[in-house]
C-alpha positions in Angstrom: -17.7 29.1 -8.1 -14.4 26.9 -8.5 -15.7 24.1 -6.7 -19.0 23.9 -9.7 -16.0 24.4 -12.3 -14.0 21.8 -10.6 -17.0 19.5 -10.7 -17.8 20.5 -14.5 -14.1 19.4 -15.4 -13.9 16.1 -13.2 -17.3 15.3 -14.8 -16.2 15.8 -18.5 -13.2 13.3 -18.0 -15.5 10.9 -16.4 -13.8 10.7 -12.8 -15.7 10.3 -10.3 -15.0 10.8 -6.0 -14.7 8.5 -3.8 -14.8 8.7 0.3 -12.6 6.2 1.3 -12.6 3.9 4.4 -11.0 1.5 6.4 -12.7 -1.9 7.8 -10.3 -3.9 9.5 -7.3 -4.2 6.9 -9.7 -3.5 3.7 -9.9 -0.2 2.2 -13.3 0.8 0.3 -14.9 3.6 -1.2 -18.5 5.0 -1.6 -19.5 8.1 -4.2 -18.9 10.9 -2.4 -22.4 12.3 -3.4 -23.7 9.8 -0.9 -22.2 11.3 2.0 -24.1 13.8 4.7 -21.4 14.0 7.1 -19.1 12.4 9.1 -19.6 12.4 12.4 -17.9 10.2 15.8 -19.3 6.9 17.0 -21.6 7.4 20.3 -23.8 4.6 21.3 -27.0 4.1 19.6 -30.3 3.6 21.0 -30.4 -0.1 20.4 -34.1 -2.0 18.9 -35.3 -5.3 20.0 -35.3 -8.0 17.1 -33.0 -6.0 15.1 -30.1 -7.6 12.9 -26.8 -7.9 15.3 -25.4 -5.5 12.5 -28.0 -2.8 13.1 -26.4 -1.3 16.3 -29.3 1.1 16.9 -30.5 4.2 16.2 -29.3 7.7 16.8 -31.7 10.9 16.8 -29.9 13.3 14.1 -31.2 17.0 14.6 -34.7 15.6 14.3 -34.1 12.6 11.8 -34.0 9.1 13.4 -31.4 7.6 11.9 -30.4 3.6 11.8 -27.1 2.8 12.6 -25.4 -0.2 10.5 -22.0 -1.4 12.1 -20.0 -2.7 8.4 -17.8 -4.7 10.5 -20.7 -6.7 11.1 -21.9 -7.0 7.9 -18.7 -7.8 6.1 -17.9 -10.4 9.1 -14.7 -8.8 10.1 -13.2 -9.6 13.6 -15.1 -7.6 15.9 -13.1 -4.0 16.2 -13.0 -1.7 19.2 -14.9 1.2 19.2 -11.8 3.8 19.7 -11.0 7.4 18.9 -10.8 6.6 15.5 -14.2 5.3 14.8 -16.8 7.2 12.5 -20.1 6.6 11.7 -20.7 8.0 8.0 -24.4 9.5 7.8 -25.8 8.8 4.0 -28.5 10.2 2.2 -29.5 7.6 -0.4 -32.6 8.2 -2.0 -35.4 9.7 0.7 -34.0 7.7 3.5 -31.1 8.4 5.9 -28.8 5.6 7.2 -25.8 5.5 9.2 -22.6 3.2 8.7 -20.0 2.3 11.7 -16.6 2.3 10.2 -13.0 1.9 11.7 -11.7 5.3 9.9 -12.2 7.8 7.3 -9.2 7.7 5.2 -10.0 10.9 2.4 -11.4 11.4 -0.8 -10.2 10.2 -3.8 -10.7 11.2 -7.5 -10.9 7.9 -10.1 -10.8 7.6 -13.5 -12.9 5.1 -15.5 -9.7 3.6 -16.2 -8.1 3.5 -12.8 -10.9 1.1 -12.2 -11.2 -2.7 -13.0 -14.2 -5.1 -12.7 -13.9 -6.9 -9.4 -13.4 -11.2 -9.3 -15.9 -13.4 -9.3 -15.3 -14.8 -5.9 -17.6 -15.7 -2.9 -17.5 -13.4 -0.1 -19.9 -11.4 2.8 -20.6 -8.5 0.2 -23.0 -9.4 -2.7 -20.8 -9.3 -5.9 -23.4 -7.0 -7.1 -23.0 -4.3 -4.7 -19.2 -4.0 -5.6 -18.7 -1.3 -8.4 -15.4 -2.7 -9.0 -11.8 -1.9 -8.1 -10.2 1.5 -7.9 -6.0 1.0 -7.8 -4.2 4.6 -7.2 -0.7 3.6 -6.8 -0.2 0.6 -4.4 -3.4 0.7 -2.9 -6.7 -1.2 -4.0 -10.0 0.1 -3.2 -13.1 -1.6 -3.4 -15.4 0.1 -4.3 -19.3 0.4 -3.4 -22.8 0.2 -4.4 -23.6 1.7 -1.1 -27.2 2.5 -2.5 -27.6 -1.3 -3.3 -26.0 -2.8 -0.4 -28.0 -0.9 1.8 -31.5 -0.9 -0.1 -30.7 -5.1 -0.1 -33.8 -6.8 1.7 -31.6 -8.6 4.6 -30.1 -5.4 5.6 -34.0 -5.3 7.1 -33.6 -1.3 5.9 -36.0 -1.3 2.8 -39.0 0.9 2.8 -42.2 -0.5 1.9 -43.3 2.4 0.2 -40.0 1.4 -2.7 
C-alpha cells in the first residue's frame, strides 16, 4: 500500500526512476518501468548472421529472449565478462529483450528539473534515443530512450507485425 502512495506522490511532482548503469566509464539510466529483472551474464545461444552486438539468445522460463551486448553498440572497448556483469531483461511493448551491461549501479529518482537536454554532438547512440541528462550531485546520467533504441531498425530487433 506505501509503495502505490509512494508512486502517487513521485508522480504528482513529476519525478520519474531511473535504473542506472555502468558501460565502460559512462553512467546511463533507463525508466525503471522497463525493467523485468536483473539477472547474471551466462553465455547465450549465439545465431548465425546476427549483428556482432546481438550476442545470442537465452531461453527465459519459456520466453526466448535476444541478448544485446551495449558495449557493442555504443563501441566501447571490448569489457570482460566478470562477476560484475548483468544482463538487464526488458519488457518494452509485447517483446522481451535482454541488454549486457558492465554493472547495475541503483535506482535513482529525477526531477524534471534535475534534467537537461542533451548536446547536439555526433556519437554511437542516435541523439534521438537520449532523453537527456539527469545530474544528482557530481554525477551525469544519460539517460535513455531504451524503447527507441531498441525498436531502431539496425538493432535487427523490430517486429514486423509493428
Amino acid at each position: 500500500m506505501s509503495v502505490v502512495a509512494k508512486t502517487t506522490d513521485s508522480a504528482t511532482a513529476g519525478a520519474r526512476e531511473y535504473l542506472t548503469f555502468r558501460l565502460d566509464q559512462e553512467e546511463y539510466g533507463i525508466d525503471i518501468l522497463k525493467v523485468q529483472e536483473i539477472r547474471g551474464y551466462e553465455p547465450p545461444t549465439r545465431i548465425a548472421n546476427a549483428p556482432s552486438f546481438i550476442k545470442g539468445v537465452v531461453n527465459l522460463r519459456g520466453t526466448i529472449v535476444p541478448i544485446v551486448d551495449m558495449r557493442l553498440k555504443f563501441n566501447c572497448a571490448q569489457a570482460d565478462y566478470n562477476s560484475f556483469t548483468v544482463v538487464i531483461i526488458l519488457n518494452l511493448r509485447s517483446r522481451v529483450v535482454g541488454v549486457v551491461v558492465d554493472s547495475v549501479s541503483d535506482v535513482m529518482e529525477l526531477t524534471p528539473d534535475s534534467i537537461r537536454s542533451a548536446p547536439d554532438i555526433e556519437s554511437a547512440i542516435d541523439n534521438s534515443c537520449i532523453l537527456g541528462l539527469g545530474s544528482v550531485g557530481e554525477r551525469m546520467l544519460i539517460l535513455l530512450d531504451i524503447e527507441k533504441l531498441m525498436s531502431g531498425l539496425d538493432m535487427g530487433l523490430a517486429s514486423t507485425s509493428e
